[in-house]
TORLO-784021 format. One record per residue (C-alpha): x, y, z; residue in one letter. Coordinates in pm, whole numbers. Example, Ala and Ser with C-alpha at 12.3 -4.5 7.8 and 13.67 -1.06 7.14 Angstrom:
<atoms>
+--------+--------+--------+---------+
!   east !  north !     up ! residuo !
+--------+--------+--------+---------+
!   1230 !   -450 !    780 !       a !
!   1367 !   -106 !    714 !       s !
+--------+--------+--------+---------+
</atoms>
This chain:
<atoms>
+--------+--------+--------+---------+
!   east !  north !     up ! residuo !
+--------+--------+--------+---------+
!  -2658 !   -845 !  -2703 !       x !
!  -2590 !   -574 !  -2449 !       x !
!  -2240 !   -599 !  -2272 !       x !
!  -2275 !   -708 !  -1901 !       x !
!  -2073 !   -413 !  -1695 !       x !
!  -1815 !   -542 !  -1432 !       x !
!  -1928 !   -402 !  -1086 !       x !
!  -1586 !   -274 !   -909 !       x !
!  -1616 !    -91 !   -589 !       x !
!  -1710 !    273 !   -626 !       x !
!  -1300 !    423 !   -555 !       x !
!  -1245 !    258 !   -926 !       x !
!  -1247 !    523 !  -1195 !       x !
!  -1290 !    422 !  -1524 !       x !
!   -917 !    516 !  -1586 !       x !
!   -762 !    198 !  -1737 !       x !
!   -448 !    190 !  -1459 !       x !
!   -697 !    220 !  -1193 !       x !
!   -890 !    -91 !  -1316 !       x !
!   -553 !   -298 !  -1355 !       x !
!   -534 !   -208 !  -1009 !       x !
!   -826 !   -273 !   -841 !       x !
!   -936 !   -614 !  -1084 !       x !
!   -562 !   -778 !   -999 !       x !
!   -387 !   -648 !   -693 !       x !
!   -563 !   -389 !   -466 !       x !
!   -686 !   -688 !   -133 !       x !
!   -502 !   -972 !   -297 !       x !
!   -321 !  -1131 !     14 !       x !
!     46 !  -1155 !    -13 !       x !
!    350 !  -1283 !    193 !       x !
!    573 !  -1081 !    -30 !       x !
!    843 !   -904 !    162 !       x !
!    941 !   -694 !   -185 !       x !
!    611 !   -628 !   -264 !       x !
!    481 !   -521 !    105 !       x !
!    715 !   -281 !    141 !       x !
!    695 !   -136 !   -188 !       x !
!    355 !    -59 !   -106 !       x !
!    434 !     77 !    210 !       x !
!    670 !    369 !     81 !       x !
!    350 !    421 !   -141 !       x !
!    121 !    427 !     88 !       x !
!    339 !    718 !    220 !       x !
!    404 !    896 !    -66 !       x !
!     -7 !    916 !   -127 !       x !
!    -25 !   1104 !    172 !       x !
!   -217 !   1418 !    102 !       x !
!   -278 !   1287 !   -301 !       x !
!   -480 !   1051 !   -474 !       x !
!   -380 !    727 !   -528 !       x !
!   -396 !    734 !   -915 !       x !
!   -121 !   1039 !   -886 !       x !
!     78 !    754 !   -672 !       x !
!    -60 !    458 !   -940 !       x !
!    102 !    684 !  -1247 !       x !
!    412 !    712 !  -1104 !       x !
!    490 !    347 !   -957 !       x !
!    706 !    302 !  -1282 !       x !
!    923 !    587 !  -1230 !       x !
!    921 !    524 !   -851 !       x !
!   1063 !    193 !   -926 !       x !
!   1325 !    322 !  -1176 !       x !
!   1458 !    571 !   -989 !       x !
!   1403 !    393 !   -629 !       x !
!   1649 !     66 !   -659 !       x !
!   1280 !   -100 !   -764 !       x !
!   1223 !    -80 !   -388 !       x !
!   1474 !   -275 !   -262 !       x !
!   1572 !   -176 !    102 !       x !
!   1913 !   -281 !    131 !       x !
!   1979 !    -17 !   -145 !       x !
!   1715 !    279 !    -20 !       x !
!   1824 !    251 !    312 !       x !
!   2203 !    363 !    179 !       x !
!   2058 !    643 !    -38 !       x !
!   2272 !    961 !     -4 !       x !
!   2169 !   1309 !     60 !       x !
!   2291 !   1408 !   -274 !       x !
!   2092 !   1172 !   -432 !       x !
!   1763 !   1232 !   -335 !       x !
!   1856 !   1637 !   -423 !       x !
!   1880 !   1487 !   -764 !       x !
!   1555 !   1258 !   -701 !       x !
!   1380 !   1656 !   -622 !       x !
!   1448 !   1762 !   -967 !       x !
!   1311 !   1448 !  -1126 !       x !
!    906 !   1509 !  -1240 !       x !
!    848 !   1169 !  -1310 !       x !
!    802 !   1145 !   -904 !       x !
!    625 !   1321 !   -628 !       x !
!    861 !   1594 !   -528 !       x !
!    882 !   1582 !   -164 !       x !
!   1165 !   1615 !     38 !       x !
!   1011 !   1473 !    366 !       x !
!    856 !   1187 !    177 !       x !
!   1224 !   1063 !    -22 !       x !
!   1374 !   1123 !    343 !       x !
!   1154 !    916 !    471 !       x !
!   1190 !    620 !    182 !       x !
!   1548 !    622 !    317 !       x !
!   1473 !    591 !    666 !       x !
!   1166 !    334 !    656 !       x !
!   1418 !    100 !    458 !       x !
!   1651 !    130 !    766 !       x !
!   1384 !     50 !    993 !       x !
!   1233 !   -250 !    775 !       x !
!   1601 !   -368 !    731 !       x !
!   1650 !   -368 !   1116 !       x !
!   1266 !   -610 !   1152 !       x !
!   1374 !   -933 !   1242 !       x !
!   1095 !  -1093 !   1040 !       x !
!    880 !   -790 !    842 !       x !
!    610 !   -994 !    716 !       x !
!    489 !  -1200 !   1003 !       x !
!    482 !   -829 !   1177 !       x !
!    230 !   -713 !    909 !       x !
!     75 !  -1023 !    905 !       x !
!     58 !   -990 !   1309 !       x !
!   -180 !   -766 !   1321 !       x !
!   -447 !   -934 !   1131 !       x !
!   -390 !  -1242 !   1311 !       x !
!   -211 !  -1440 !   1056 !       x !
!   -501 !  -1434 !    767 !       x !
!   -670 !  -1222 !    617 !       x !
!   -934 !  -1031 !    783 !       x !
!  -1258 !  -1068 !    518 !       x !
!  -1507 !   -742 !    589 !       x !
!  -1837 !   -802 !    403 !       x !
!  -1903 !   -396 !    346 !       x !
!  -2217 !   -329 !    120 !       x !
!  -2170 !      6 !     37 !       x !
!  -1809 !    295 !     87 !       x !
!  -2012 !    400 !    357 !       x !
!  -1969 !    120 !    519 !       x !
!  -1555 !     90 !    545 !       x !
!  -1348 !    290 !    786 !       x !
!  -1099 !    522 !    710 !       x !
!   -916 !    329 !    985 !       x !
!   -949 !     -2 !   1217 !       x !
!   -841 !   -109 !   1519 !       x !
!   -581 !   -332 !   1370 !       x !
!   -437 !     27 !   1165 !       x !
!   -405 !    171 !   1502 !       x !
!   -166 !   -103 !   1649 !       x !
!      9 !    -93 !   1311 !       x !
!    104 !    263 !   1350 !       x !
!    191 !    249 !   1695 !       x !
!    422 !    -70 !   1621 !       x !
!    599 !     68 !   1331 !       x !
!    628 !    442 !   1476 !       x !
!    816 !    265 !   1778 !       x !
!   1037 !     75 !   1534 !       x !
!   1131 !    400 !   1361 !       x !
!    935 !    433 !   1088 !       x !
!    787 !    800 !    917 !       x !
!    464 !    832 !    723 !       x !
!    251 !    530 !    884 !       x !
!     15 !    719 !   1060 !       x !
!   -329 !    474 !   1102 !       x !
!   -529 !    645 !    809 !       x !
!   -224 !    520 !    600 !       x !
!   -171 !    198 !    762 !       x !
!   -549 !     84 !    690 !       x !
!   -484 !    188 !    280 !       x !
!   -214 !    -38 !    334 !       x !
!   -331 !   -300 !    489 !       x !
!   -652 !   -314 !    250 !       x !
!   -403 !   -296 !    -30 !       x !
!   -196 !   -586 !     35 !       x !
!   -467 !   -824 !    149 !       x !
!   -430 !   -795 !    519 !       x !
!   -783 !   -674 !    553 !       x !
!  -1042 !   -743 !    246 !       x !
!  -1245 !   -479 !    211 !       x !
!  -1366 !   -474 !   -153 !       x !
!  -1798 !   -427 !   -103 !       x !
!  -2006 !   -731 !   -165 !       x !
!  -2154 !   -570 !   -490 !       x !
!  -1779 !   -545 !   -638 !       x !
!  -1700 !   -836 !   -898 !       x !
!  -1388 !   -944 !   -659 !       x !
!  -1548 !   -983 !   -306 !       x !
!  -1678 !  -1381 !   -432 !       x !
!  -1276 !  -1422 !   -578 !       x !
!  -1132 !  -1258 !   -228 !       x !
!  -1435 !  -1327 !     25 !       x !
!  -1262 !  -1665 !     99 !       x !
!   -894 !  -1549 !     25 !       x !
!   -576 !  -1706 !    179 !       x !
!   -212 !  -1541 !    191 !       x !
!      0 !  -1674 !    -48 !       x !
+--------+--------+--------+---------+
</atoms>
């Protein structure tokens, strides 16, 4: 008997870290504060790339980045990230490890940085029924007031193009197409 193909939305490549991706974390809700702003330095250091450059690097990002955690980002010296320029394992941008520093001081000073992303979806997840890429915006009114809000609070690298990627990618706003194998799974999807 013929093998049944898995229908995944039409970003997915057929690379194996891309499919890990999309099939068990890319518009899975989460309440995370670790893992939401993890993905938001990401989401900033894709600017101008692919996401699978950003995907094949998480590993070393998280080695060589304190695993994300802000209290120790936000302390990062300048001689440091000179060092972090030299390493290939990571995207090589000066403005981009800059910012990782400063977005940590800006999440650190959010007096509750998950109900703010959660804020701008209203509390749950926002559940788009998108039939083809077509379809989905490169950004949404709820990206714009994202931006705007975290620009204000002194944050780099969130313009609303980026803030939509993230938002899609940690649940906020479901946007996988109804032919994809996890719109039924995330169609009715709760934060947890």
């Amino acid at each position: 008997m013929p093998v049944a193909l898995v229908q995944r939305c039409s970003w997915c490549t057929e690379d194996p870290a891309y499919i890990a991706y999309h099939d068990t974390e890319w518009g899975v809700p989460t309440r995370n504060p670790n893992y939401l702003f993890e993905m938001l330095l990401l989401e900033g250091f894709q600017a101008g790339l692919s996401w699978i450059t950003v995907l094949k690097k998480r590993p070393r990002y998280r080695e060589v980045l304190f695993n994300f955690d802000p209290k120790k980002l936000a302390a990062m010296s300048d001689s440091y990230i000179d060092t972090l320029m030299q390493d290939s394992g990571i995207i090589r941008n000066r403005l981009k490890l800059n910012s990782a520093r400063q977005n940590a001081q800006a999440w650190l000073q959010l007096a509750n940085p998950v109900e703010l992303i959660w804020s701008f979806v209203g509390g749950n997840p926002k559940i788009n029924h998108f039939r083809q890429p077509s379809d989905v915006p490169a950004i949404a009114p709820e990206a714009q007031l994202m931006s705007q809000a975290l620009k204000k609070a002194g944050f780099n690298f969130v313009g609303p193009t980026i803030c939509y990627s993230y938002l899609q990618a940690v649940g906020c706003i479901m946007d996988h197409t109804t032919d994809c194998h996890r719109y039924p799974v995330l169609a009715g999807g709760s934060a947890g």
